[in-house]
C-alpha positions as a LaTeX table, in Angstrom:
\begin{tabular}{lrrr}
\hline
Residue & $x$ (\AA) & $y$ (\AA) & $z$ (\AA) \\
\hline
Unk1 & 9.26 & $-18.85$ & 9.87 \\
Unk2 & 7.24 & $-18.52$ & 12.75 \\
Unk3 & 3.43 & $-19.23$ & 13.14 \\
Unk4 & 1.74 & $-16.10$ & 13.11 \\
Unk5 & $-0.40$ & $-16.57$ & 15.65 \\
Unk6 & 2.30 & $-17.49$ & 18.11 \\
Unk7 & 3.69 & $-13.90$ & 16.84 \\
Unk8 & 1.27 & $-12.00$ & 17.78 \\
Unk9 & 1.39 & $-13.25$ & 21.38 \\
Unk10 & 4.91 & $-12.75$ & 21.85 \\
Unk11 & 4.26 & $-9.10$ & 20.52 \\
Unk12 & 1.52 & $-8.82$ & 23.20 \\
Unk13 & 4.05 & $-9.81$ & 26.06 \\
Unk14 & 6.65 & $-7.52$ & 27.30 \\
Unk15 & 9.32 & $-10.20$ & 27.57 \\
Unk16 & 9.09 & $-11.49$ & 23.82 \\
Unk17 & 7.52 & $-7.95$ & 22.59 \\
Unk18 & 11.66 & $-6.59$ & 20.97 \\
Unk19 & 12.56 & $-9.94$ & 19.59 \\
Unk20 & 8.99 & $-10.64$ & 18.20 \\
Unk21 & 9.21 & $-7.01$ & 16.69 \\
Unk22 & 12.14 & $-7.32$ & 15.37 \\
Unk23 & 11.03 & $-10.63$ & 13.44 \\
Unk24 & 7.57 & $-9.11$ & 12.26 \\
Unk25 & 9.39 & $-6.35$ & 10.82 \\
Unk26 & 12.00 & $-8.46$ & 8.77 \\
Unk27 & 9.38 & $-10.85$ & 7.79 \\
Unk28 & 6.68 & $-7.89$ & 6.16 \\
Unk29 & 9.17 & $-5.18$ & 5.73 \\
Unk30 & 9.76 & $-5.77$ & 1.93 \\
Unk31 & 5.99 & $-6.26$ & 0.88 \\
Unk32 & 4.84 & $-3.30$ & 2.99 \\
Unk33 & 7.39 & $-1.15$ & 1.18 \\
Unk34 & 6.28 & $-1.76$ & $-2.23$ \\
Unk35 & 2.32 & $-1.62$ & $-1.57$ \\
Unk36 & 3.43 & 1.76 & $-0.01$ \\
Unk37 & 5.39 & 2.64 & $-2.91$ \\
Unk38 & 3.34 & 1.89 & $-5.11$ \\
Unk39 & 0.60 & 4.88 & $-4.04$ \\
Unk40 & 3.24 & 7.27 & $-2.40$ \\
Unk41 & 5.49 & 6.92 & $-5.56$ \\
Unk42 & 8.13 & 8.22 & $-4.10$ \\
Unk43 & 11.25 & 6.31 & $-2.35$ \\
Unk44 & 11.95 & 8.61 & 0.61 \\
Unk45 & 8.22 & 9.36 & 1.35 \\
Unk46 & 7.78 & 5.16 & 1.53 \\
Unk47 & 10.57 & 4.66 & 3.75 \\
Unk48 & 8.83 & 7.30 & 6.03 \\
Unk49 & 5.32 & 5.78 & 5.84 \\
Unk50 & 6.61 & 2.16 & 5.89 \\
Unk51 & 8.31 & 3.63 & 9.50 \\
Unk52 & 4.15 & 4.94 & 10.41 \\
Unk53 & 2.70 & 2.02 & 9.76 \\
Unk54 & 5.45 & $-0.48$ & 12.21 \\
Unk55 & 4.66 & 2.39 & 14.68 \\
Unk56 & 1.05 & 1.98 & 14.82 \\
Unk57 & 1.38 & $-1.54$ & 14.41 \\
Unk58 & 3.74 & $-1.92$ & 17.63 \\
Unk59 & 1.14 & 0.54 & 19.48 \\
Unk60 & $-2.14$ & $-0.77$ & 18.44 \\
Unk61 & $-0.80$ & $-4.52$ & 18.70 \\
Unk62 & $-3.03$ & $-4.99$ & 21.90 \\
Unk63 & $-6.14$ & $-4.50$ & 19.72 \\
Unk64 & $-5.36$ & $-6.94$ & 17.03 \\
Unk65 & $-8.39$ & $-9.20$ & 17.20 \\
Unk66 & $-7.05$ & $-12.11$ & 14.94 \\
Unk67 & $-10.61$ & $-11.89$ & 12.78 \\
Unk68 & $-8.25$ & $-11.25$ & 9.99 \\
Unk69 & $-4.89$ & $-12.52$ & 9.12 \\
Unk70 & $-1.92$ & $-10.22$ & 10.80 \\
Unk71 & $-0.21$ & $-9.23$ & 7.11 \\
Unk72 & $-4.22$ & $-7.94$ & 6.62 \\
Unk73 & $-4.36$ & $-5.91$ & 9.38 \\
Unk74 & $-1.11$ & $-4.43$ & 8.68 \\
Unk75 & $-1.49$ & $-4.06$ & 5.00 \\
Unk76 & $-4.72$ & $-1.82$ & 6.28 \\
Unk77 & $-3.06$ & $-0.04$ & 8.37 \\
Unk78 & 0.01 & 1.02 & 5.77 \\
Unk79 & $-2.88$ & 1.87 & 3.05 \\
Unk80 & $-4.61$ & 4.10 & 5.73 \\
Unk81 & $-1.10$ & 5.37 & 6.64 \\
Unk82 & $-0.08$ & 6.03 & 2.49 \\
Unk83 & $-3.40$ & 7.73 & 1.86 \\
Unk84 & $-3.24$ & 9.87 & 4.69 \\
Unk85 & 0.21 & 11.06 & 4.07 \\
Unk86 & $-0.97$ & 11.66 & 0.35 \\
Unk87 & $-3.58$ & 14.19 & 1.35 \\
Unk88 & $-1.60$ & 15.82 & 4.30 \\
Unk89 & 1.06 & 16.27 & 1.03 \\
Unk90 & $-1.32$ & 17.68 & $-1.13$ \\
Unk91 & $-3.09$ & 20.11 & 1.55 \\
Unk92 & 0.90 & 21.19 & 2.81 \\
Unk93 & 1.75 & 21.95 & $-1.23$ \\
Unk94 & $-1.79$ & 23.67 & $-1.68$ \\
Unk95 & $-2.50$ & 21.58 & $-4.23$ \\
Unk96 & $-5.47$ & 19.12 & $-5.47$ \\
Unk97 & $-4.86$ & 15.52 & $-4.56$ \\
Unk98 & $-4.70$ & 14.69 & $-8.22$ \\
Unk99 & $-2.28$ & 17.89 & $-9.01$ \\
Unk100 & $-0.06$ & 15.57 & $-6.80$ \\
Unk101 & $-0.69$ & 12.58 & $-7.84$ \\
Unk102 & 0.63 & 13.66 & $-11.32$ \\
Unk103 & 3.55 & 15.77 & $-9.97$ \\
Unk104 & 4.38 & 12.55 & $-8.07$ \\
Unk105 & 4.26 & 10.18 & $-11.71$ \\
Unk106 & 6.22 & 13.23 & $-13.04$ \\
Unk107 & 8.94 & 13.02 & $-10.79$ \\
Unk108 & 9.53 & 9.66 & $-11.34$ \\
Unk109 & 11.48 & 9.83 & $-14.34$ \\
Unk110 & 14.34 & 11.68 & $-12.37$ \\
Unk111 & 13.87 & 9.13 & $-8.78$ \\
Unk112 & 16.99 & 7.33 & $-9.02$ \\
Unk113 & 14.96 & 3.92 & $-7.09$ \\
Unk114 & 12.37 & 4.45 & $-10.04$ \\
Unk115 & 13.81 & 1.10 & $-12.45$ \\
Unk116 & 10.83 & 1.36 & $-14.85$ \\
Unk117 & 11.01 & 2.25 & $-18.62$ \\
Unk118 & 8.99 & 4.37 & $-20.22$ \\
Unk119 & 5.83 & 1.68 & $-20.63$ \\
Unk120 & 6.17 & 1.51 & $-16.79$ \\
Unk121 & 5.81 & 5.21 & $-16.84$ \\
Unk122 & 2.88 & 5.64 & $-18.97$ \\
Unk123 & 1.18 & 2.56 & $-16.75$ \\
Unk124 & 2.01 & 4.82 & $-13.47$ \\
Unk125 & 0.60 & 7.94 & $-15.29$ \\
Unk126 & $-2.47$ & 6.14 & $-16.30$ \\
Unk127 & $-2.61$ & 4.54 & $-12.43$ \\
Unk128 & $-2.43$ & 8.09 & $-11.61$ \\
Unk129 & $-6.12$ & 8.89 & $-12.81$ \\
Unk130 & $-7.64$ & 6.11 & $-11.33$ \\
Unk131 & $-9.67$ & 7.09 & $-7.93$ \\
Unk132 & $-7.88$ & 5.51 & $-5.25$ \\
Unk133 & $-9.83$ & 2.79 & $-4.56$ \\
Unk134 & $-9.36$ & 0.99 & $-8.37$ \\
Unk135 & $-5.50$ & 2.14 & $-7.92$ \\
Unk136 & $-5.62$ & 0.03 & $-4.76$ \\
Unk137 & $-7.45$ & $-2.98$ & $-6.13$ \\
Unk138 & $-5.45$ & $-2.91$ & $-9.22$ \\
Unk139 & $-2.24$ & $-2.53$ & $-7.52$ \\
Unk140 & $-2.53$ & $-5.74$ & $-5.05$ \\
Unk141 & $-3.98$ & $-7.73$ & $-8.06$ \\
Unk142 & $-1.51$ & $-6.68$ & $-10.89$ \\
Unk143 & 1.43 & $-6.24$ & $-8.97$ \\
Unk144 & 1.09 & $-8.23$ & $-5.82$ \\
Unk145 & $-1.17$ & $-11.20$ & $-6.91$ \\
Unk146 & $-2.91$ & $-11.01$ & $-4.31$ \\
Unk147 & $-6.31$ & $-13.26$ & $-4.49$ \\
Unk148 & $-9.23$ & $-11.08$ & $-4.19$ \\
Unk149 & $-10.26$ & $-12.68$ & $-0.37$ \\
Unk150 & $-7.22$ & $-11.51$ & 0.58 \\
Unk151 & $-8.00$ & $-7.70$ & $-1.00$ \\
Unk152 & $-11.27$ & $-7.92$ & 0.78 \\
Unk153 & $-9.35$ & $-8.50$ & 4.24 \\
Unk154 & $-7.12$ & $-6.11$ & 3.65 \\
Unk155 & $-9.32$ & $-3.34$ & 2.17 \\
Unk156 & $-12.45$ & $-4.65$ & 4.25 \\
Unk157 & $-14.87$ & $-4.84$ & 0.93 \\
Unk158 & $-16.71$ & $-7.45$ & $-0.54$ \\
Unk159 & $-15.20$ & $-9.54$ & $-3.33$ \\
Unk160 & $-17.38$ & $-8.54$ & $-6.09$ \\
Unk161 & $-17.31$ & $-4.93$ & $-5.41$ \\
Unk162 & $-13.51$ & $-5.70$ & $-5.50$ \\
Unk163 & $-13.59$ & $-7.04$ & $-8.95$ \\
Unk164 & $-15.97$ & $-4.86$ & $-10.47$ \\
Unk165 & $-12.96$ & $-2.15$ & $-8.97$ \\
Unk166 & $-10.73$ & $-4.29$ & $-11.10$ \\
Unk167 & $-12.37$ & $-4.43$ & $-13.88$ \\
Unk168 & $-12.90$ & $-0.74$ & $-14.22$ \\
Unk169 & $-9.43$ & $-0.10$ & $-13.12$ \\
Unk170 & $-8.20$ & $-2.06$ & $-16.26$ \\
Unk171 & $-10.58$ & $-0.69$ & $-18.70$ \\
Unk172 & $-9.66$ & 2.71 & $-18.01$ \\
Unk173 & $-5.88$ & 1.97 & $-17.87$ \\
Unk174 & $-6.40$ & 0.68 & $-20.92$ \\
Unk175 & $-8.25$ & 3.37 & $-22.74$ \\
Unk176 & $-5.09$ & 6.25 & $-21.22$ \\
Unk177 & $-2.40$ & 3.93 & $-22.74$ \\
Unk178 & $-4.60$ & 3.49 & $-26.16$ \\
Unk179 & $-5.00$ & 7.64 & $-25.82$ \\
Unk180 & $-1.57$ & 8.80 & $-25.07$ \\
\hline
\end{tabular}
């Protein structure tokens, strides 16, 4: 594995920039994919985002500062990217963003990459009400186990607001799955 740090400058010269590219993607490509998942729902409409998100990165690689860890910056960038997509969606369909949100959770059931049973389908449902901010919190923690210094890199907010997030995230999950 190479040091990130000696990464990012071979992504900032043009002789290293492919090969260094080409490494950054096959080292993040996995993890990016399922945070994107995991608020686009939907396999095809990840892949497509994922794509976004090494785009900007390769552009905007020049203005990585190194204040924050590189997988923070990009992790950023792909939940920017995922709930940008989400609303361009929604406005294209006509639709409210949480009309989609729940035709997303509905479809699902029928996406042949979708591997969860129906107690994973009631916890995207009830993920589906959350405002996107607790989905995002809950998602990194819960699924990702991320530590919450890491969310607050990523998602640029303060720890405790992050686990107040959390904690509302899961009390509400909890009341859907008690009510449905």
């Amino acid at each position: 594995m190479i040091a990130e740090e000696t990464l990012v400058q071979e992504l900032k010269q043009k002789e290293s920039q492919v090969r260094a590219f080409e490494v950054l993607v096959n080292t993040y490509k996995e993890r990016l994919y399922w945070h994107i998942r995991r608020i686009v729902l939907d396999h095809a409409d990840a892949d497509d985002v994922l794509q976004n998100t090494f785009i900007k990165v390769y552009r905007n690689i020049d203005g990585f500062k190194g204040d924050s860890k590189l997988y923070s910056w990009m992790y950023r960038i792909a939940t920017n990217e995922s709930l940008t997509f989400l609303k361009q969606k929604s406005k294209k369909a006509g639709i409210s963003d949480e009309e989609l949100k729940m035709a997303l959770v509905e479809n699902l059931q029928s996406d042949v990459y979708f591997e969860g049973d129906e107690i994973q389908l009631k916890l995207q449902k009830a993920l589906a009400t959350l405002p996107d901010k607790q989905k995002l919190v809950f998602n990194m923690k819960y699924f990702q186990d991320m530590k919450y210094d890491e969310i607050s890199a990523a998602l640029e907010t303060s720890v405790g607001a992050l686990k107040t997030s959390y904690h509302l995230a899961v009390k509400k999950i909890e009341t859907y799955l008690k009510t449905n």
